[in-house]
C-alpha positions as CSV (number, residue, x, y, z in Angstrom):
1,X,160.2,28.2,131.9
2,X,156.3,29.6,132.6
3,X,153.7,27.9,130.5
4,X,152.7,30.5,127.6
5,X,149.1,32.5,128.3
6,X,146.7,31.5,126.1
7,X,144.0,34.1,126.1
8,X,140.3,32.2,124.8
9,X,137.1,34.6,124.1
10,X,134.3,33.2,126.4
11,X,130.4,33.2,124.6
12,X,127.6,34.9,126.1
13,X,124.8,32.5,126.7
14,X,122.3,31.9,128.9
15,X,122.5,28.9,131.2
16,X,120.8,26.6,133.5
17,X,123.1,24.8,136.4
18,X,122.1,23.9,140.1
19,X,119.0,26.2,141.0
20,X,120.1,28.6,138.7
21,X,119.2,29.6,135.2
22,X,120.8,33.1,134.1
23,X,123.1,34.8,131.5
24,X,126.4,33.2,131.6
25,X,129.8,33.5,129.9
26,X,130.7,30.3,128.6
27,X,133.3,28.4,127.0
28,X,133.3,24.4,125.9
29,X,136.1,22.8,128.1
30,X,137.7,21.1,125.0
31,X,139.4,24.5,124.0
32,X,141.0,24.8,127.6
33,X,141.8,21.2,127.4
34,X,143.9,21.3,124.5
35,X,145.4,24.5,125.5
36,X,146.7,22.4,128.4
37,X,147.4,19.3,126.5
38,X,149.6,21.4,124.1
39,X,151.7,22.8,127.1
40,X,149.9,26.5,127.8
41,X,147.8,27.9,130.8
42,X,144.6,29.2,129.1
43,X,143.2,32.5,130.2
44,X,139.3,33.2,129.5
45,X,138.5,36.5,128.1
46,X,135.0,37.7,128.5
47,X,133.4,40.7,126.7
48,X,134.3,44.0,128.6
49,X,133.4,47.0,126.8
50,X,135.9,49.3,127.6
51,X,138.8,46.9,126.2
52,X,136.8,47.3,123.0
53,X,138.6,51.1,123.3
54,X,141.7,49.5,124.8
55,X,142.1,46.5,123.9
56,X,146.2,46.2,124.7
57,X,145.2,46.0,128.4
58,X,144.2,42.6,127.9
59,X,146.8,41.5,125.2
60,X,149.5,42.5,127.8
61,X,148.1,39.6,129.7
62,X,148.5,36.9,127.5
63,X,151.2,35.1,125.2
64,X,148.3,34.3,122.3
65,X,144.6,35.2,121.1
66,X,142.6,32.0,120.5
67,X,138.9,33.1,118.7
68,X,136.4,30.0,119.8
69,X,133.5,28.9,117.8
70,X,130.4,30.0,118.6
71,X,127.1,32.2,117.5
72,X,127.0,33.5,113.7
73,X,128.5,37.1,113.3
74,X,126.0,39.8,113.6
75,X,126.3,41.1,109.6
76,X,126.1,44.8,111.5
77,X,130.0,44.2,111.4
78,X,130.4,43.7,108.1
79,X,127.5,46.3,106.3
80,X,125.5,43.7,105.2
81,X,121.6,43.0,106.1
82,X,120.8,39.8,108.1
83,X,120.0,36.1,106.4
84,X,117.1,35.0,107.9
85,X,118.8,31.7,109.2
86,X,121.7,34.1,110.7
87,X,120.3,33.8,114.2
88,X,121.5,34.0,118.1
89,X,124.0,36.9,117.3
90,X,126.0,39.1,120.1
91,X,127.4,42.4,119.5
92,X,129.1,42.7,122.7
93,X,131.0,40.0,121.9
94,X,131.6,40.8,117.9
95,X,132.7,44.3,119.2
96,X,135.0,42.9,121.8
97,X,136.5,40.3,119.4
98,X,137.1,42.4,116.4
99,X,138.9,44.8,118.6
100,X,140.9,42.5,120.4
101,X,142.1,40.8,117.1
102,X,142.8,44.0,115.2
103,X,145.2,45.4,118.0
104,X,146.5,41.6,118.2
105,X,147.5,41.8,114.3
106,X,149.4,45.0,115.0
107,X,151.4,43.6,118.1
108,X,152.2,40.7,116.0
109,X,150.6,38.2,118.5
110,X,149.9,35.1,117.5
111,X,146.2,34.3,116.9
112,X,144.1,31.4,116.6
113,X,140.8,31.4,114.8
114,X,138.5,28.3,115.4
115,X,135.3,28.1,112.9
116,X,133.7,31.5,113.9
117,X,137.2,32.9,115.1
118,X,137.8,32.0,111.3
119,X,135.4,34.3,110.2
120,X,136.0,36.9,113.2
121,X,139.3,37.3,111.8
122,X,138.0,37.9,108.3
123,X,135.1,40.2,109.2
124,X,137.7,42.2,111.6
125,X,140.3,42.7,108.3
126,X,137.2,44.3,106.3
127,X,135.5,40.6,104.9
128,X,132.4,39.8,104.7
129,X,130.7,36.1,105.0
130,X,128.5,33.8,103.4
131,X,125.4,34.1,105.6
132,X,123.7,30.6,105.3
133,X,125.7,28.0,103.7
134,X,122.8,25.2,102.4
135,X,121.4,27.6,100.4
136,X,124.4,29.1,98.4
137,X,126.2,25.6,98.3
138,X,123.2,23.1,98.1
139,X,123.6,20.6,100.6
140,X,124.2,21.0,104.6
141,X,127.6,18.9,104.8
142,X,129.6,20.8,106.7
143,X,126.9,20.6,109.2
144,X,125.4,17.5,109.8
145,X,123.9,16.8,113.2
146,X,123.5,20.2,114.8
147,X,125.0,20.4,118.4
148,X,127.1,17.2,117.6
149,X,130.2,16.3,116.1
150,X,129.4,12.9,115.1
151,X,129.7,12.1,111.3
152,X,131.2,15.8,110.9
153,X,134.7,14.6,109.7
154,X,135.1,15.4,106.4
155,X,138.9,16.4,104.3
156,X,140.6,19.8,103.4
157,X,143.0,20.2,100.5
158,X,146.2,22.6,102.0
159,X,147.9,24.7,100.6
160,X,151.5,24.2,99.7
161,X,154.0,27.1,101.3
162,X,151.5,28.3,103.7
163,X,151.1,28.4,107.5
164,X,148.7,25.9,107.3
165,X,150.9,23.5,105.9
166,X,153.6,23.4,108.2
167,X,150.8,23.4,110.9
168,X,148.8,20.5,109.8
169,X,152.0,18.5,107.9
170,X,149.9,17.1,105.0
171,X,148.3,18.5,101.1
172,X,144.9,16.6,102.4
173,X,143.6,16.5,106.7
174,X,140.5,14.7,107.7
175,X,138.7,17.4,109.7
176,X,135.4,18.0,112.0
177,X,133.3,20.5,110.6
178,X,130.3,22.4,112.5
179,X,129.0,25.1,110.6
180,X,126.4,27.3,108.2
181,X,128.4,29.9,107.4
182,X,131.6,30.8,105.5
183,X,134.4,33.4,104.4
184,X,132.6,35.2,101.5
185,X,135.3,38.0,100.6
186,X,138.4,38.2,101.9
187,X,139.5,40.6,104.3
188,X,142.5,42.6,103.6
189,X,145.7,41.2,103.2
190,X,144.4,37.6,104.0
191,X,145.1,34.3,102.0
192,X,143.0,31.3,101.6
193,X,145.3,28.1,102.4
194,X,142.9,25.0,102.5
195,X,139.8,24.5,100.6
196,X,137.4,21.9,101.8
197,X,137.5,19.1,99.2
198,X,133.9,18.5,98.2
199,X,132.9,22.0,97.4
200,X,136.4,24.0,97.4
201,X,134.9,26.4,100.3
202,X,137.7,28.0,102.1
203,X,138.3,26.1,105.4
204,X,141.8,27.9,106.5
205,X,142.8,31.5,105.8
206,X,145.7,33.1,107.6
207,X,147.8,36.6,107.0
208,X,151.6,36.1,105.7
209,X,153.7,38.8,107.4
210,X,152.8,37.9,110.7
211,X,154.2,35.4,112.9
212,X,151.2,33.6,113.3
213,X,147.6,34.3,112.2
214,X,145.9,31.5,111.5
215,X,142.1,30.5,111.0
216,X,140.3,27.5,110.6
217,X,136.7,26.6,109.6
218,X,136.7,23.3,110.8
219,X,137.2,22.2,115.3
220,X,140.9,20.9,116.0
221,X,139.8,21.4,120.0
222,X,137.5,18.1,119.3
223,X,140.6,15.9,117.7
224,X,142.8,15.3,120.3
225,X,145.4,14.4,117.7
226,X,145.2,17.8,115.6
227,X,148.5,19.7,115.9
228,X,146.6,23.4,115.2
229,X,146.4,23.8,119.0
230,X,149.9,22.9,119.8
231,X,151.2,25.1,116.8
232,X,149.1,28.1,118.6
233,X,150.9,27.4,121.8
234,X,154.3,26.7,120.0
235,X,154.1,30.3,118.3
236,X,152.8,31.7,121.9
237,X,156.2,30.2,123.2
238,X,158.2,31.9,120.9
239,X,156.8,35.0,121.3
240,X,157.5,35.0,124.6
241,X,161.2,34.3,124.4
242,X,161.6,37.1,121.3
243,X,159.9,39.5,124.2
244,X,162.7,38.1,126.5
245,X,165.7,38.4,124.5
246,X,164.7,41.8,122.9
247,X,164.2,42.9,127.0
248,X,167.6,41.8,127.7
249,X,169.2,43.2,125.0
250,X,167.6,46.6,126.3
251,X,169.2,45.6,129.2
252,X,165.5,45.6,131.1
């Protein structure tokens, strides 16, 4: 059986390698690591501007829609003015994300938000976000050491009867958290299903009615024991053989 696509959004940076220094589409290698680890062929999707008016052409490619982390959501997206702090921003890449998740929603593919694929998901249902964390919540815990994970791990209360749940197996998971910003209001038709446990800010949200559509503030790609990856490429897998058995029965 062919290893479920796993289709991952790239950033848009600019970077220095060899002799060269220009703008690059990037991606941190631990999201197509546990991709493979978890039994799926990842699939990088870069910003293309004329999937933002068809996006299906790229869903057809792939089995599953993982949203990486990344640069804070231009507030364009969701009608409100920019934070000061809310810096580094891409609206090529919010257009193309928000598109590709919307028609995802309607196929019913499963989707994967990872900190600002989190919030991607809840801008692209109509939410808006908390632009700068420190000063609505008073301290800078959920992150510590900018650029690093080290000392990020910090626990998440789940929620019982969600998606969440029967992804992570546990009412409390130890998490690694890089972040300054945060769902605000939720976007239509989403539920909050883990709360981080020293300030009750929503760290999973996901959509009940779909197969899978998940989000998470915190980075399962950097815990090589988290089973949010796997359950991505689990749900990819069963999407694929639903596709199969409703072709046969159409005799195609």
């Amino acid at each position: 059986m062919k290893r479920p696509i796993i289709g991952i959004c790239t950033a848009v940076e600019r970077a220095r390698w060899s002799v060269w220094d220009q703008p690059a589409l990037l991606l941190p290698r631990s999201y197509v690591d546990a991709v493979q680890r978890a039994g799926g062929l990842a699939l990088l999707l870069p910003p293309d501007p004329r999937l933002v008016e068809r996006p299906g052409e790229a869903l057809e490619l792939i089995d599953g829609l993982m949203l990486a982390g990344g640069a804070d959501i231009d507030p364009l997206s969701y009608g409100e003015p920019a934070h000061a702090e809310t810096v580094g921003t891409v609206a090529e890449r919010d257009a193309f994300e928000i598109a590709l998740t919307r028609r995802a929603i309607e196929l019913d593919l499963p989707v994967l938000g990872i900190c600002r694929g989190m919030q991607l998901i809840n801008v692209a249902l109509g939410g808006t976000l908390l632009q700068h964390l420190p000063e609505r919540l008073g301290h800078q815990e959920h992150r510590r050491v900018p650029g690093s994970f080290d000392g990020a791990d910090h626990e998440v209360d789940v929620g019982e009867d969600t998606l969440a749940m029967r992804t992570l197996g546990e009412a409390r998971h130890s998490t690694k958290s890089h972040h300054h910003q945060g769902v605000d209001r939720l976007g239509e038709g989403l539920q909050i299903s883990a709360t981080a446990l020293m300030d009750d800010l929503p760290e999973a949200i996901e959509l009940p009615g779909r197969q899978f559509v998940l989000g998470v503030q915190w980075h399962p790609e950097a815990d090589a024991m988290s089973p949010v990856v796997g359950a991505l490429v689990q749900a990819a897998a069963r999407h694929v053989q639903a596709q199969s058995t409703e072709a046969l029965s159409h005799g195609r």
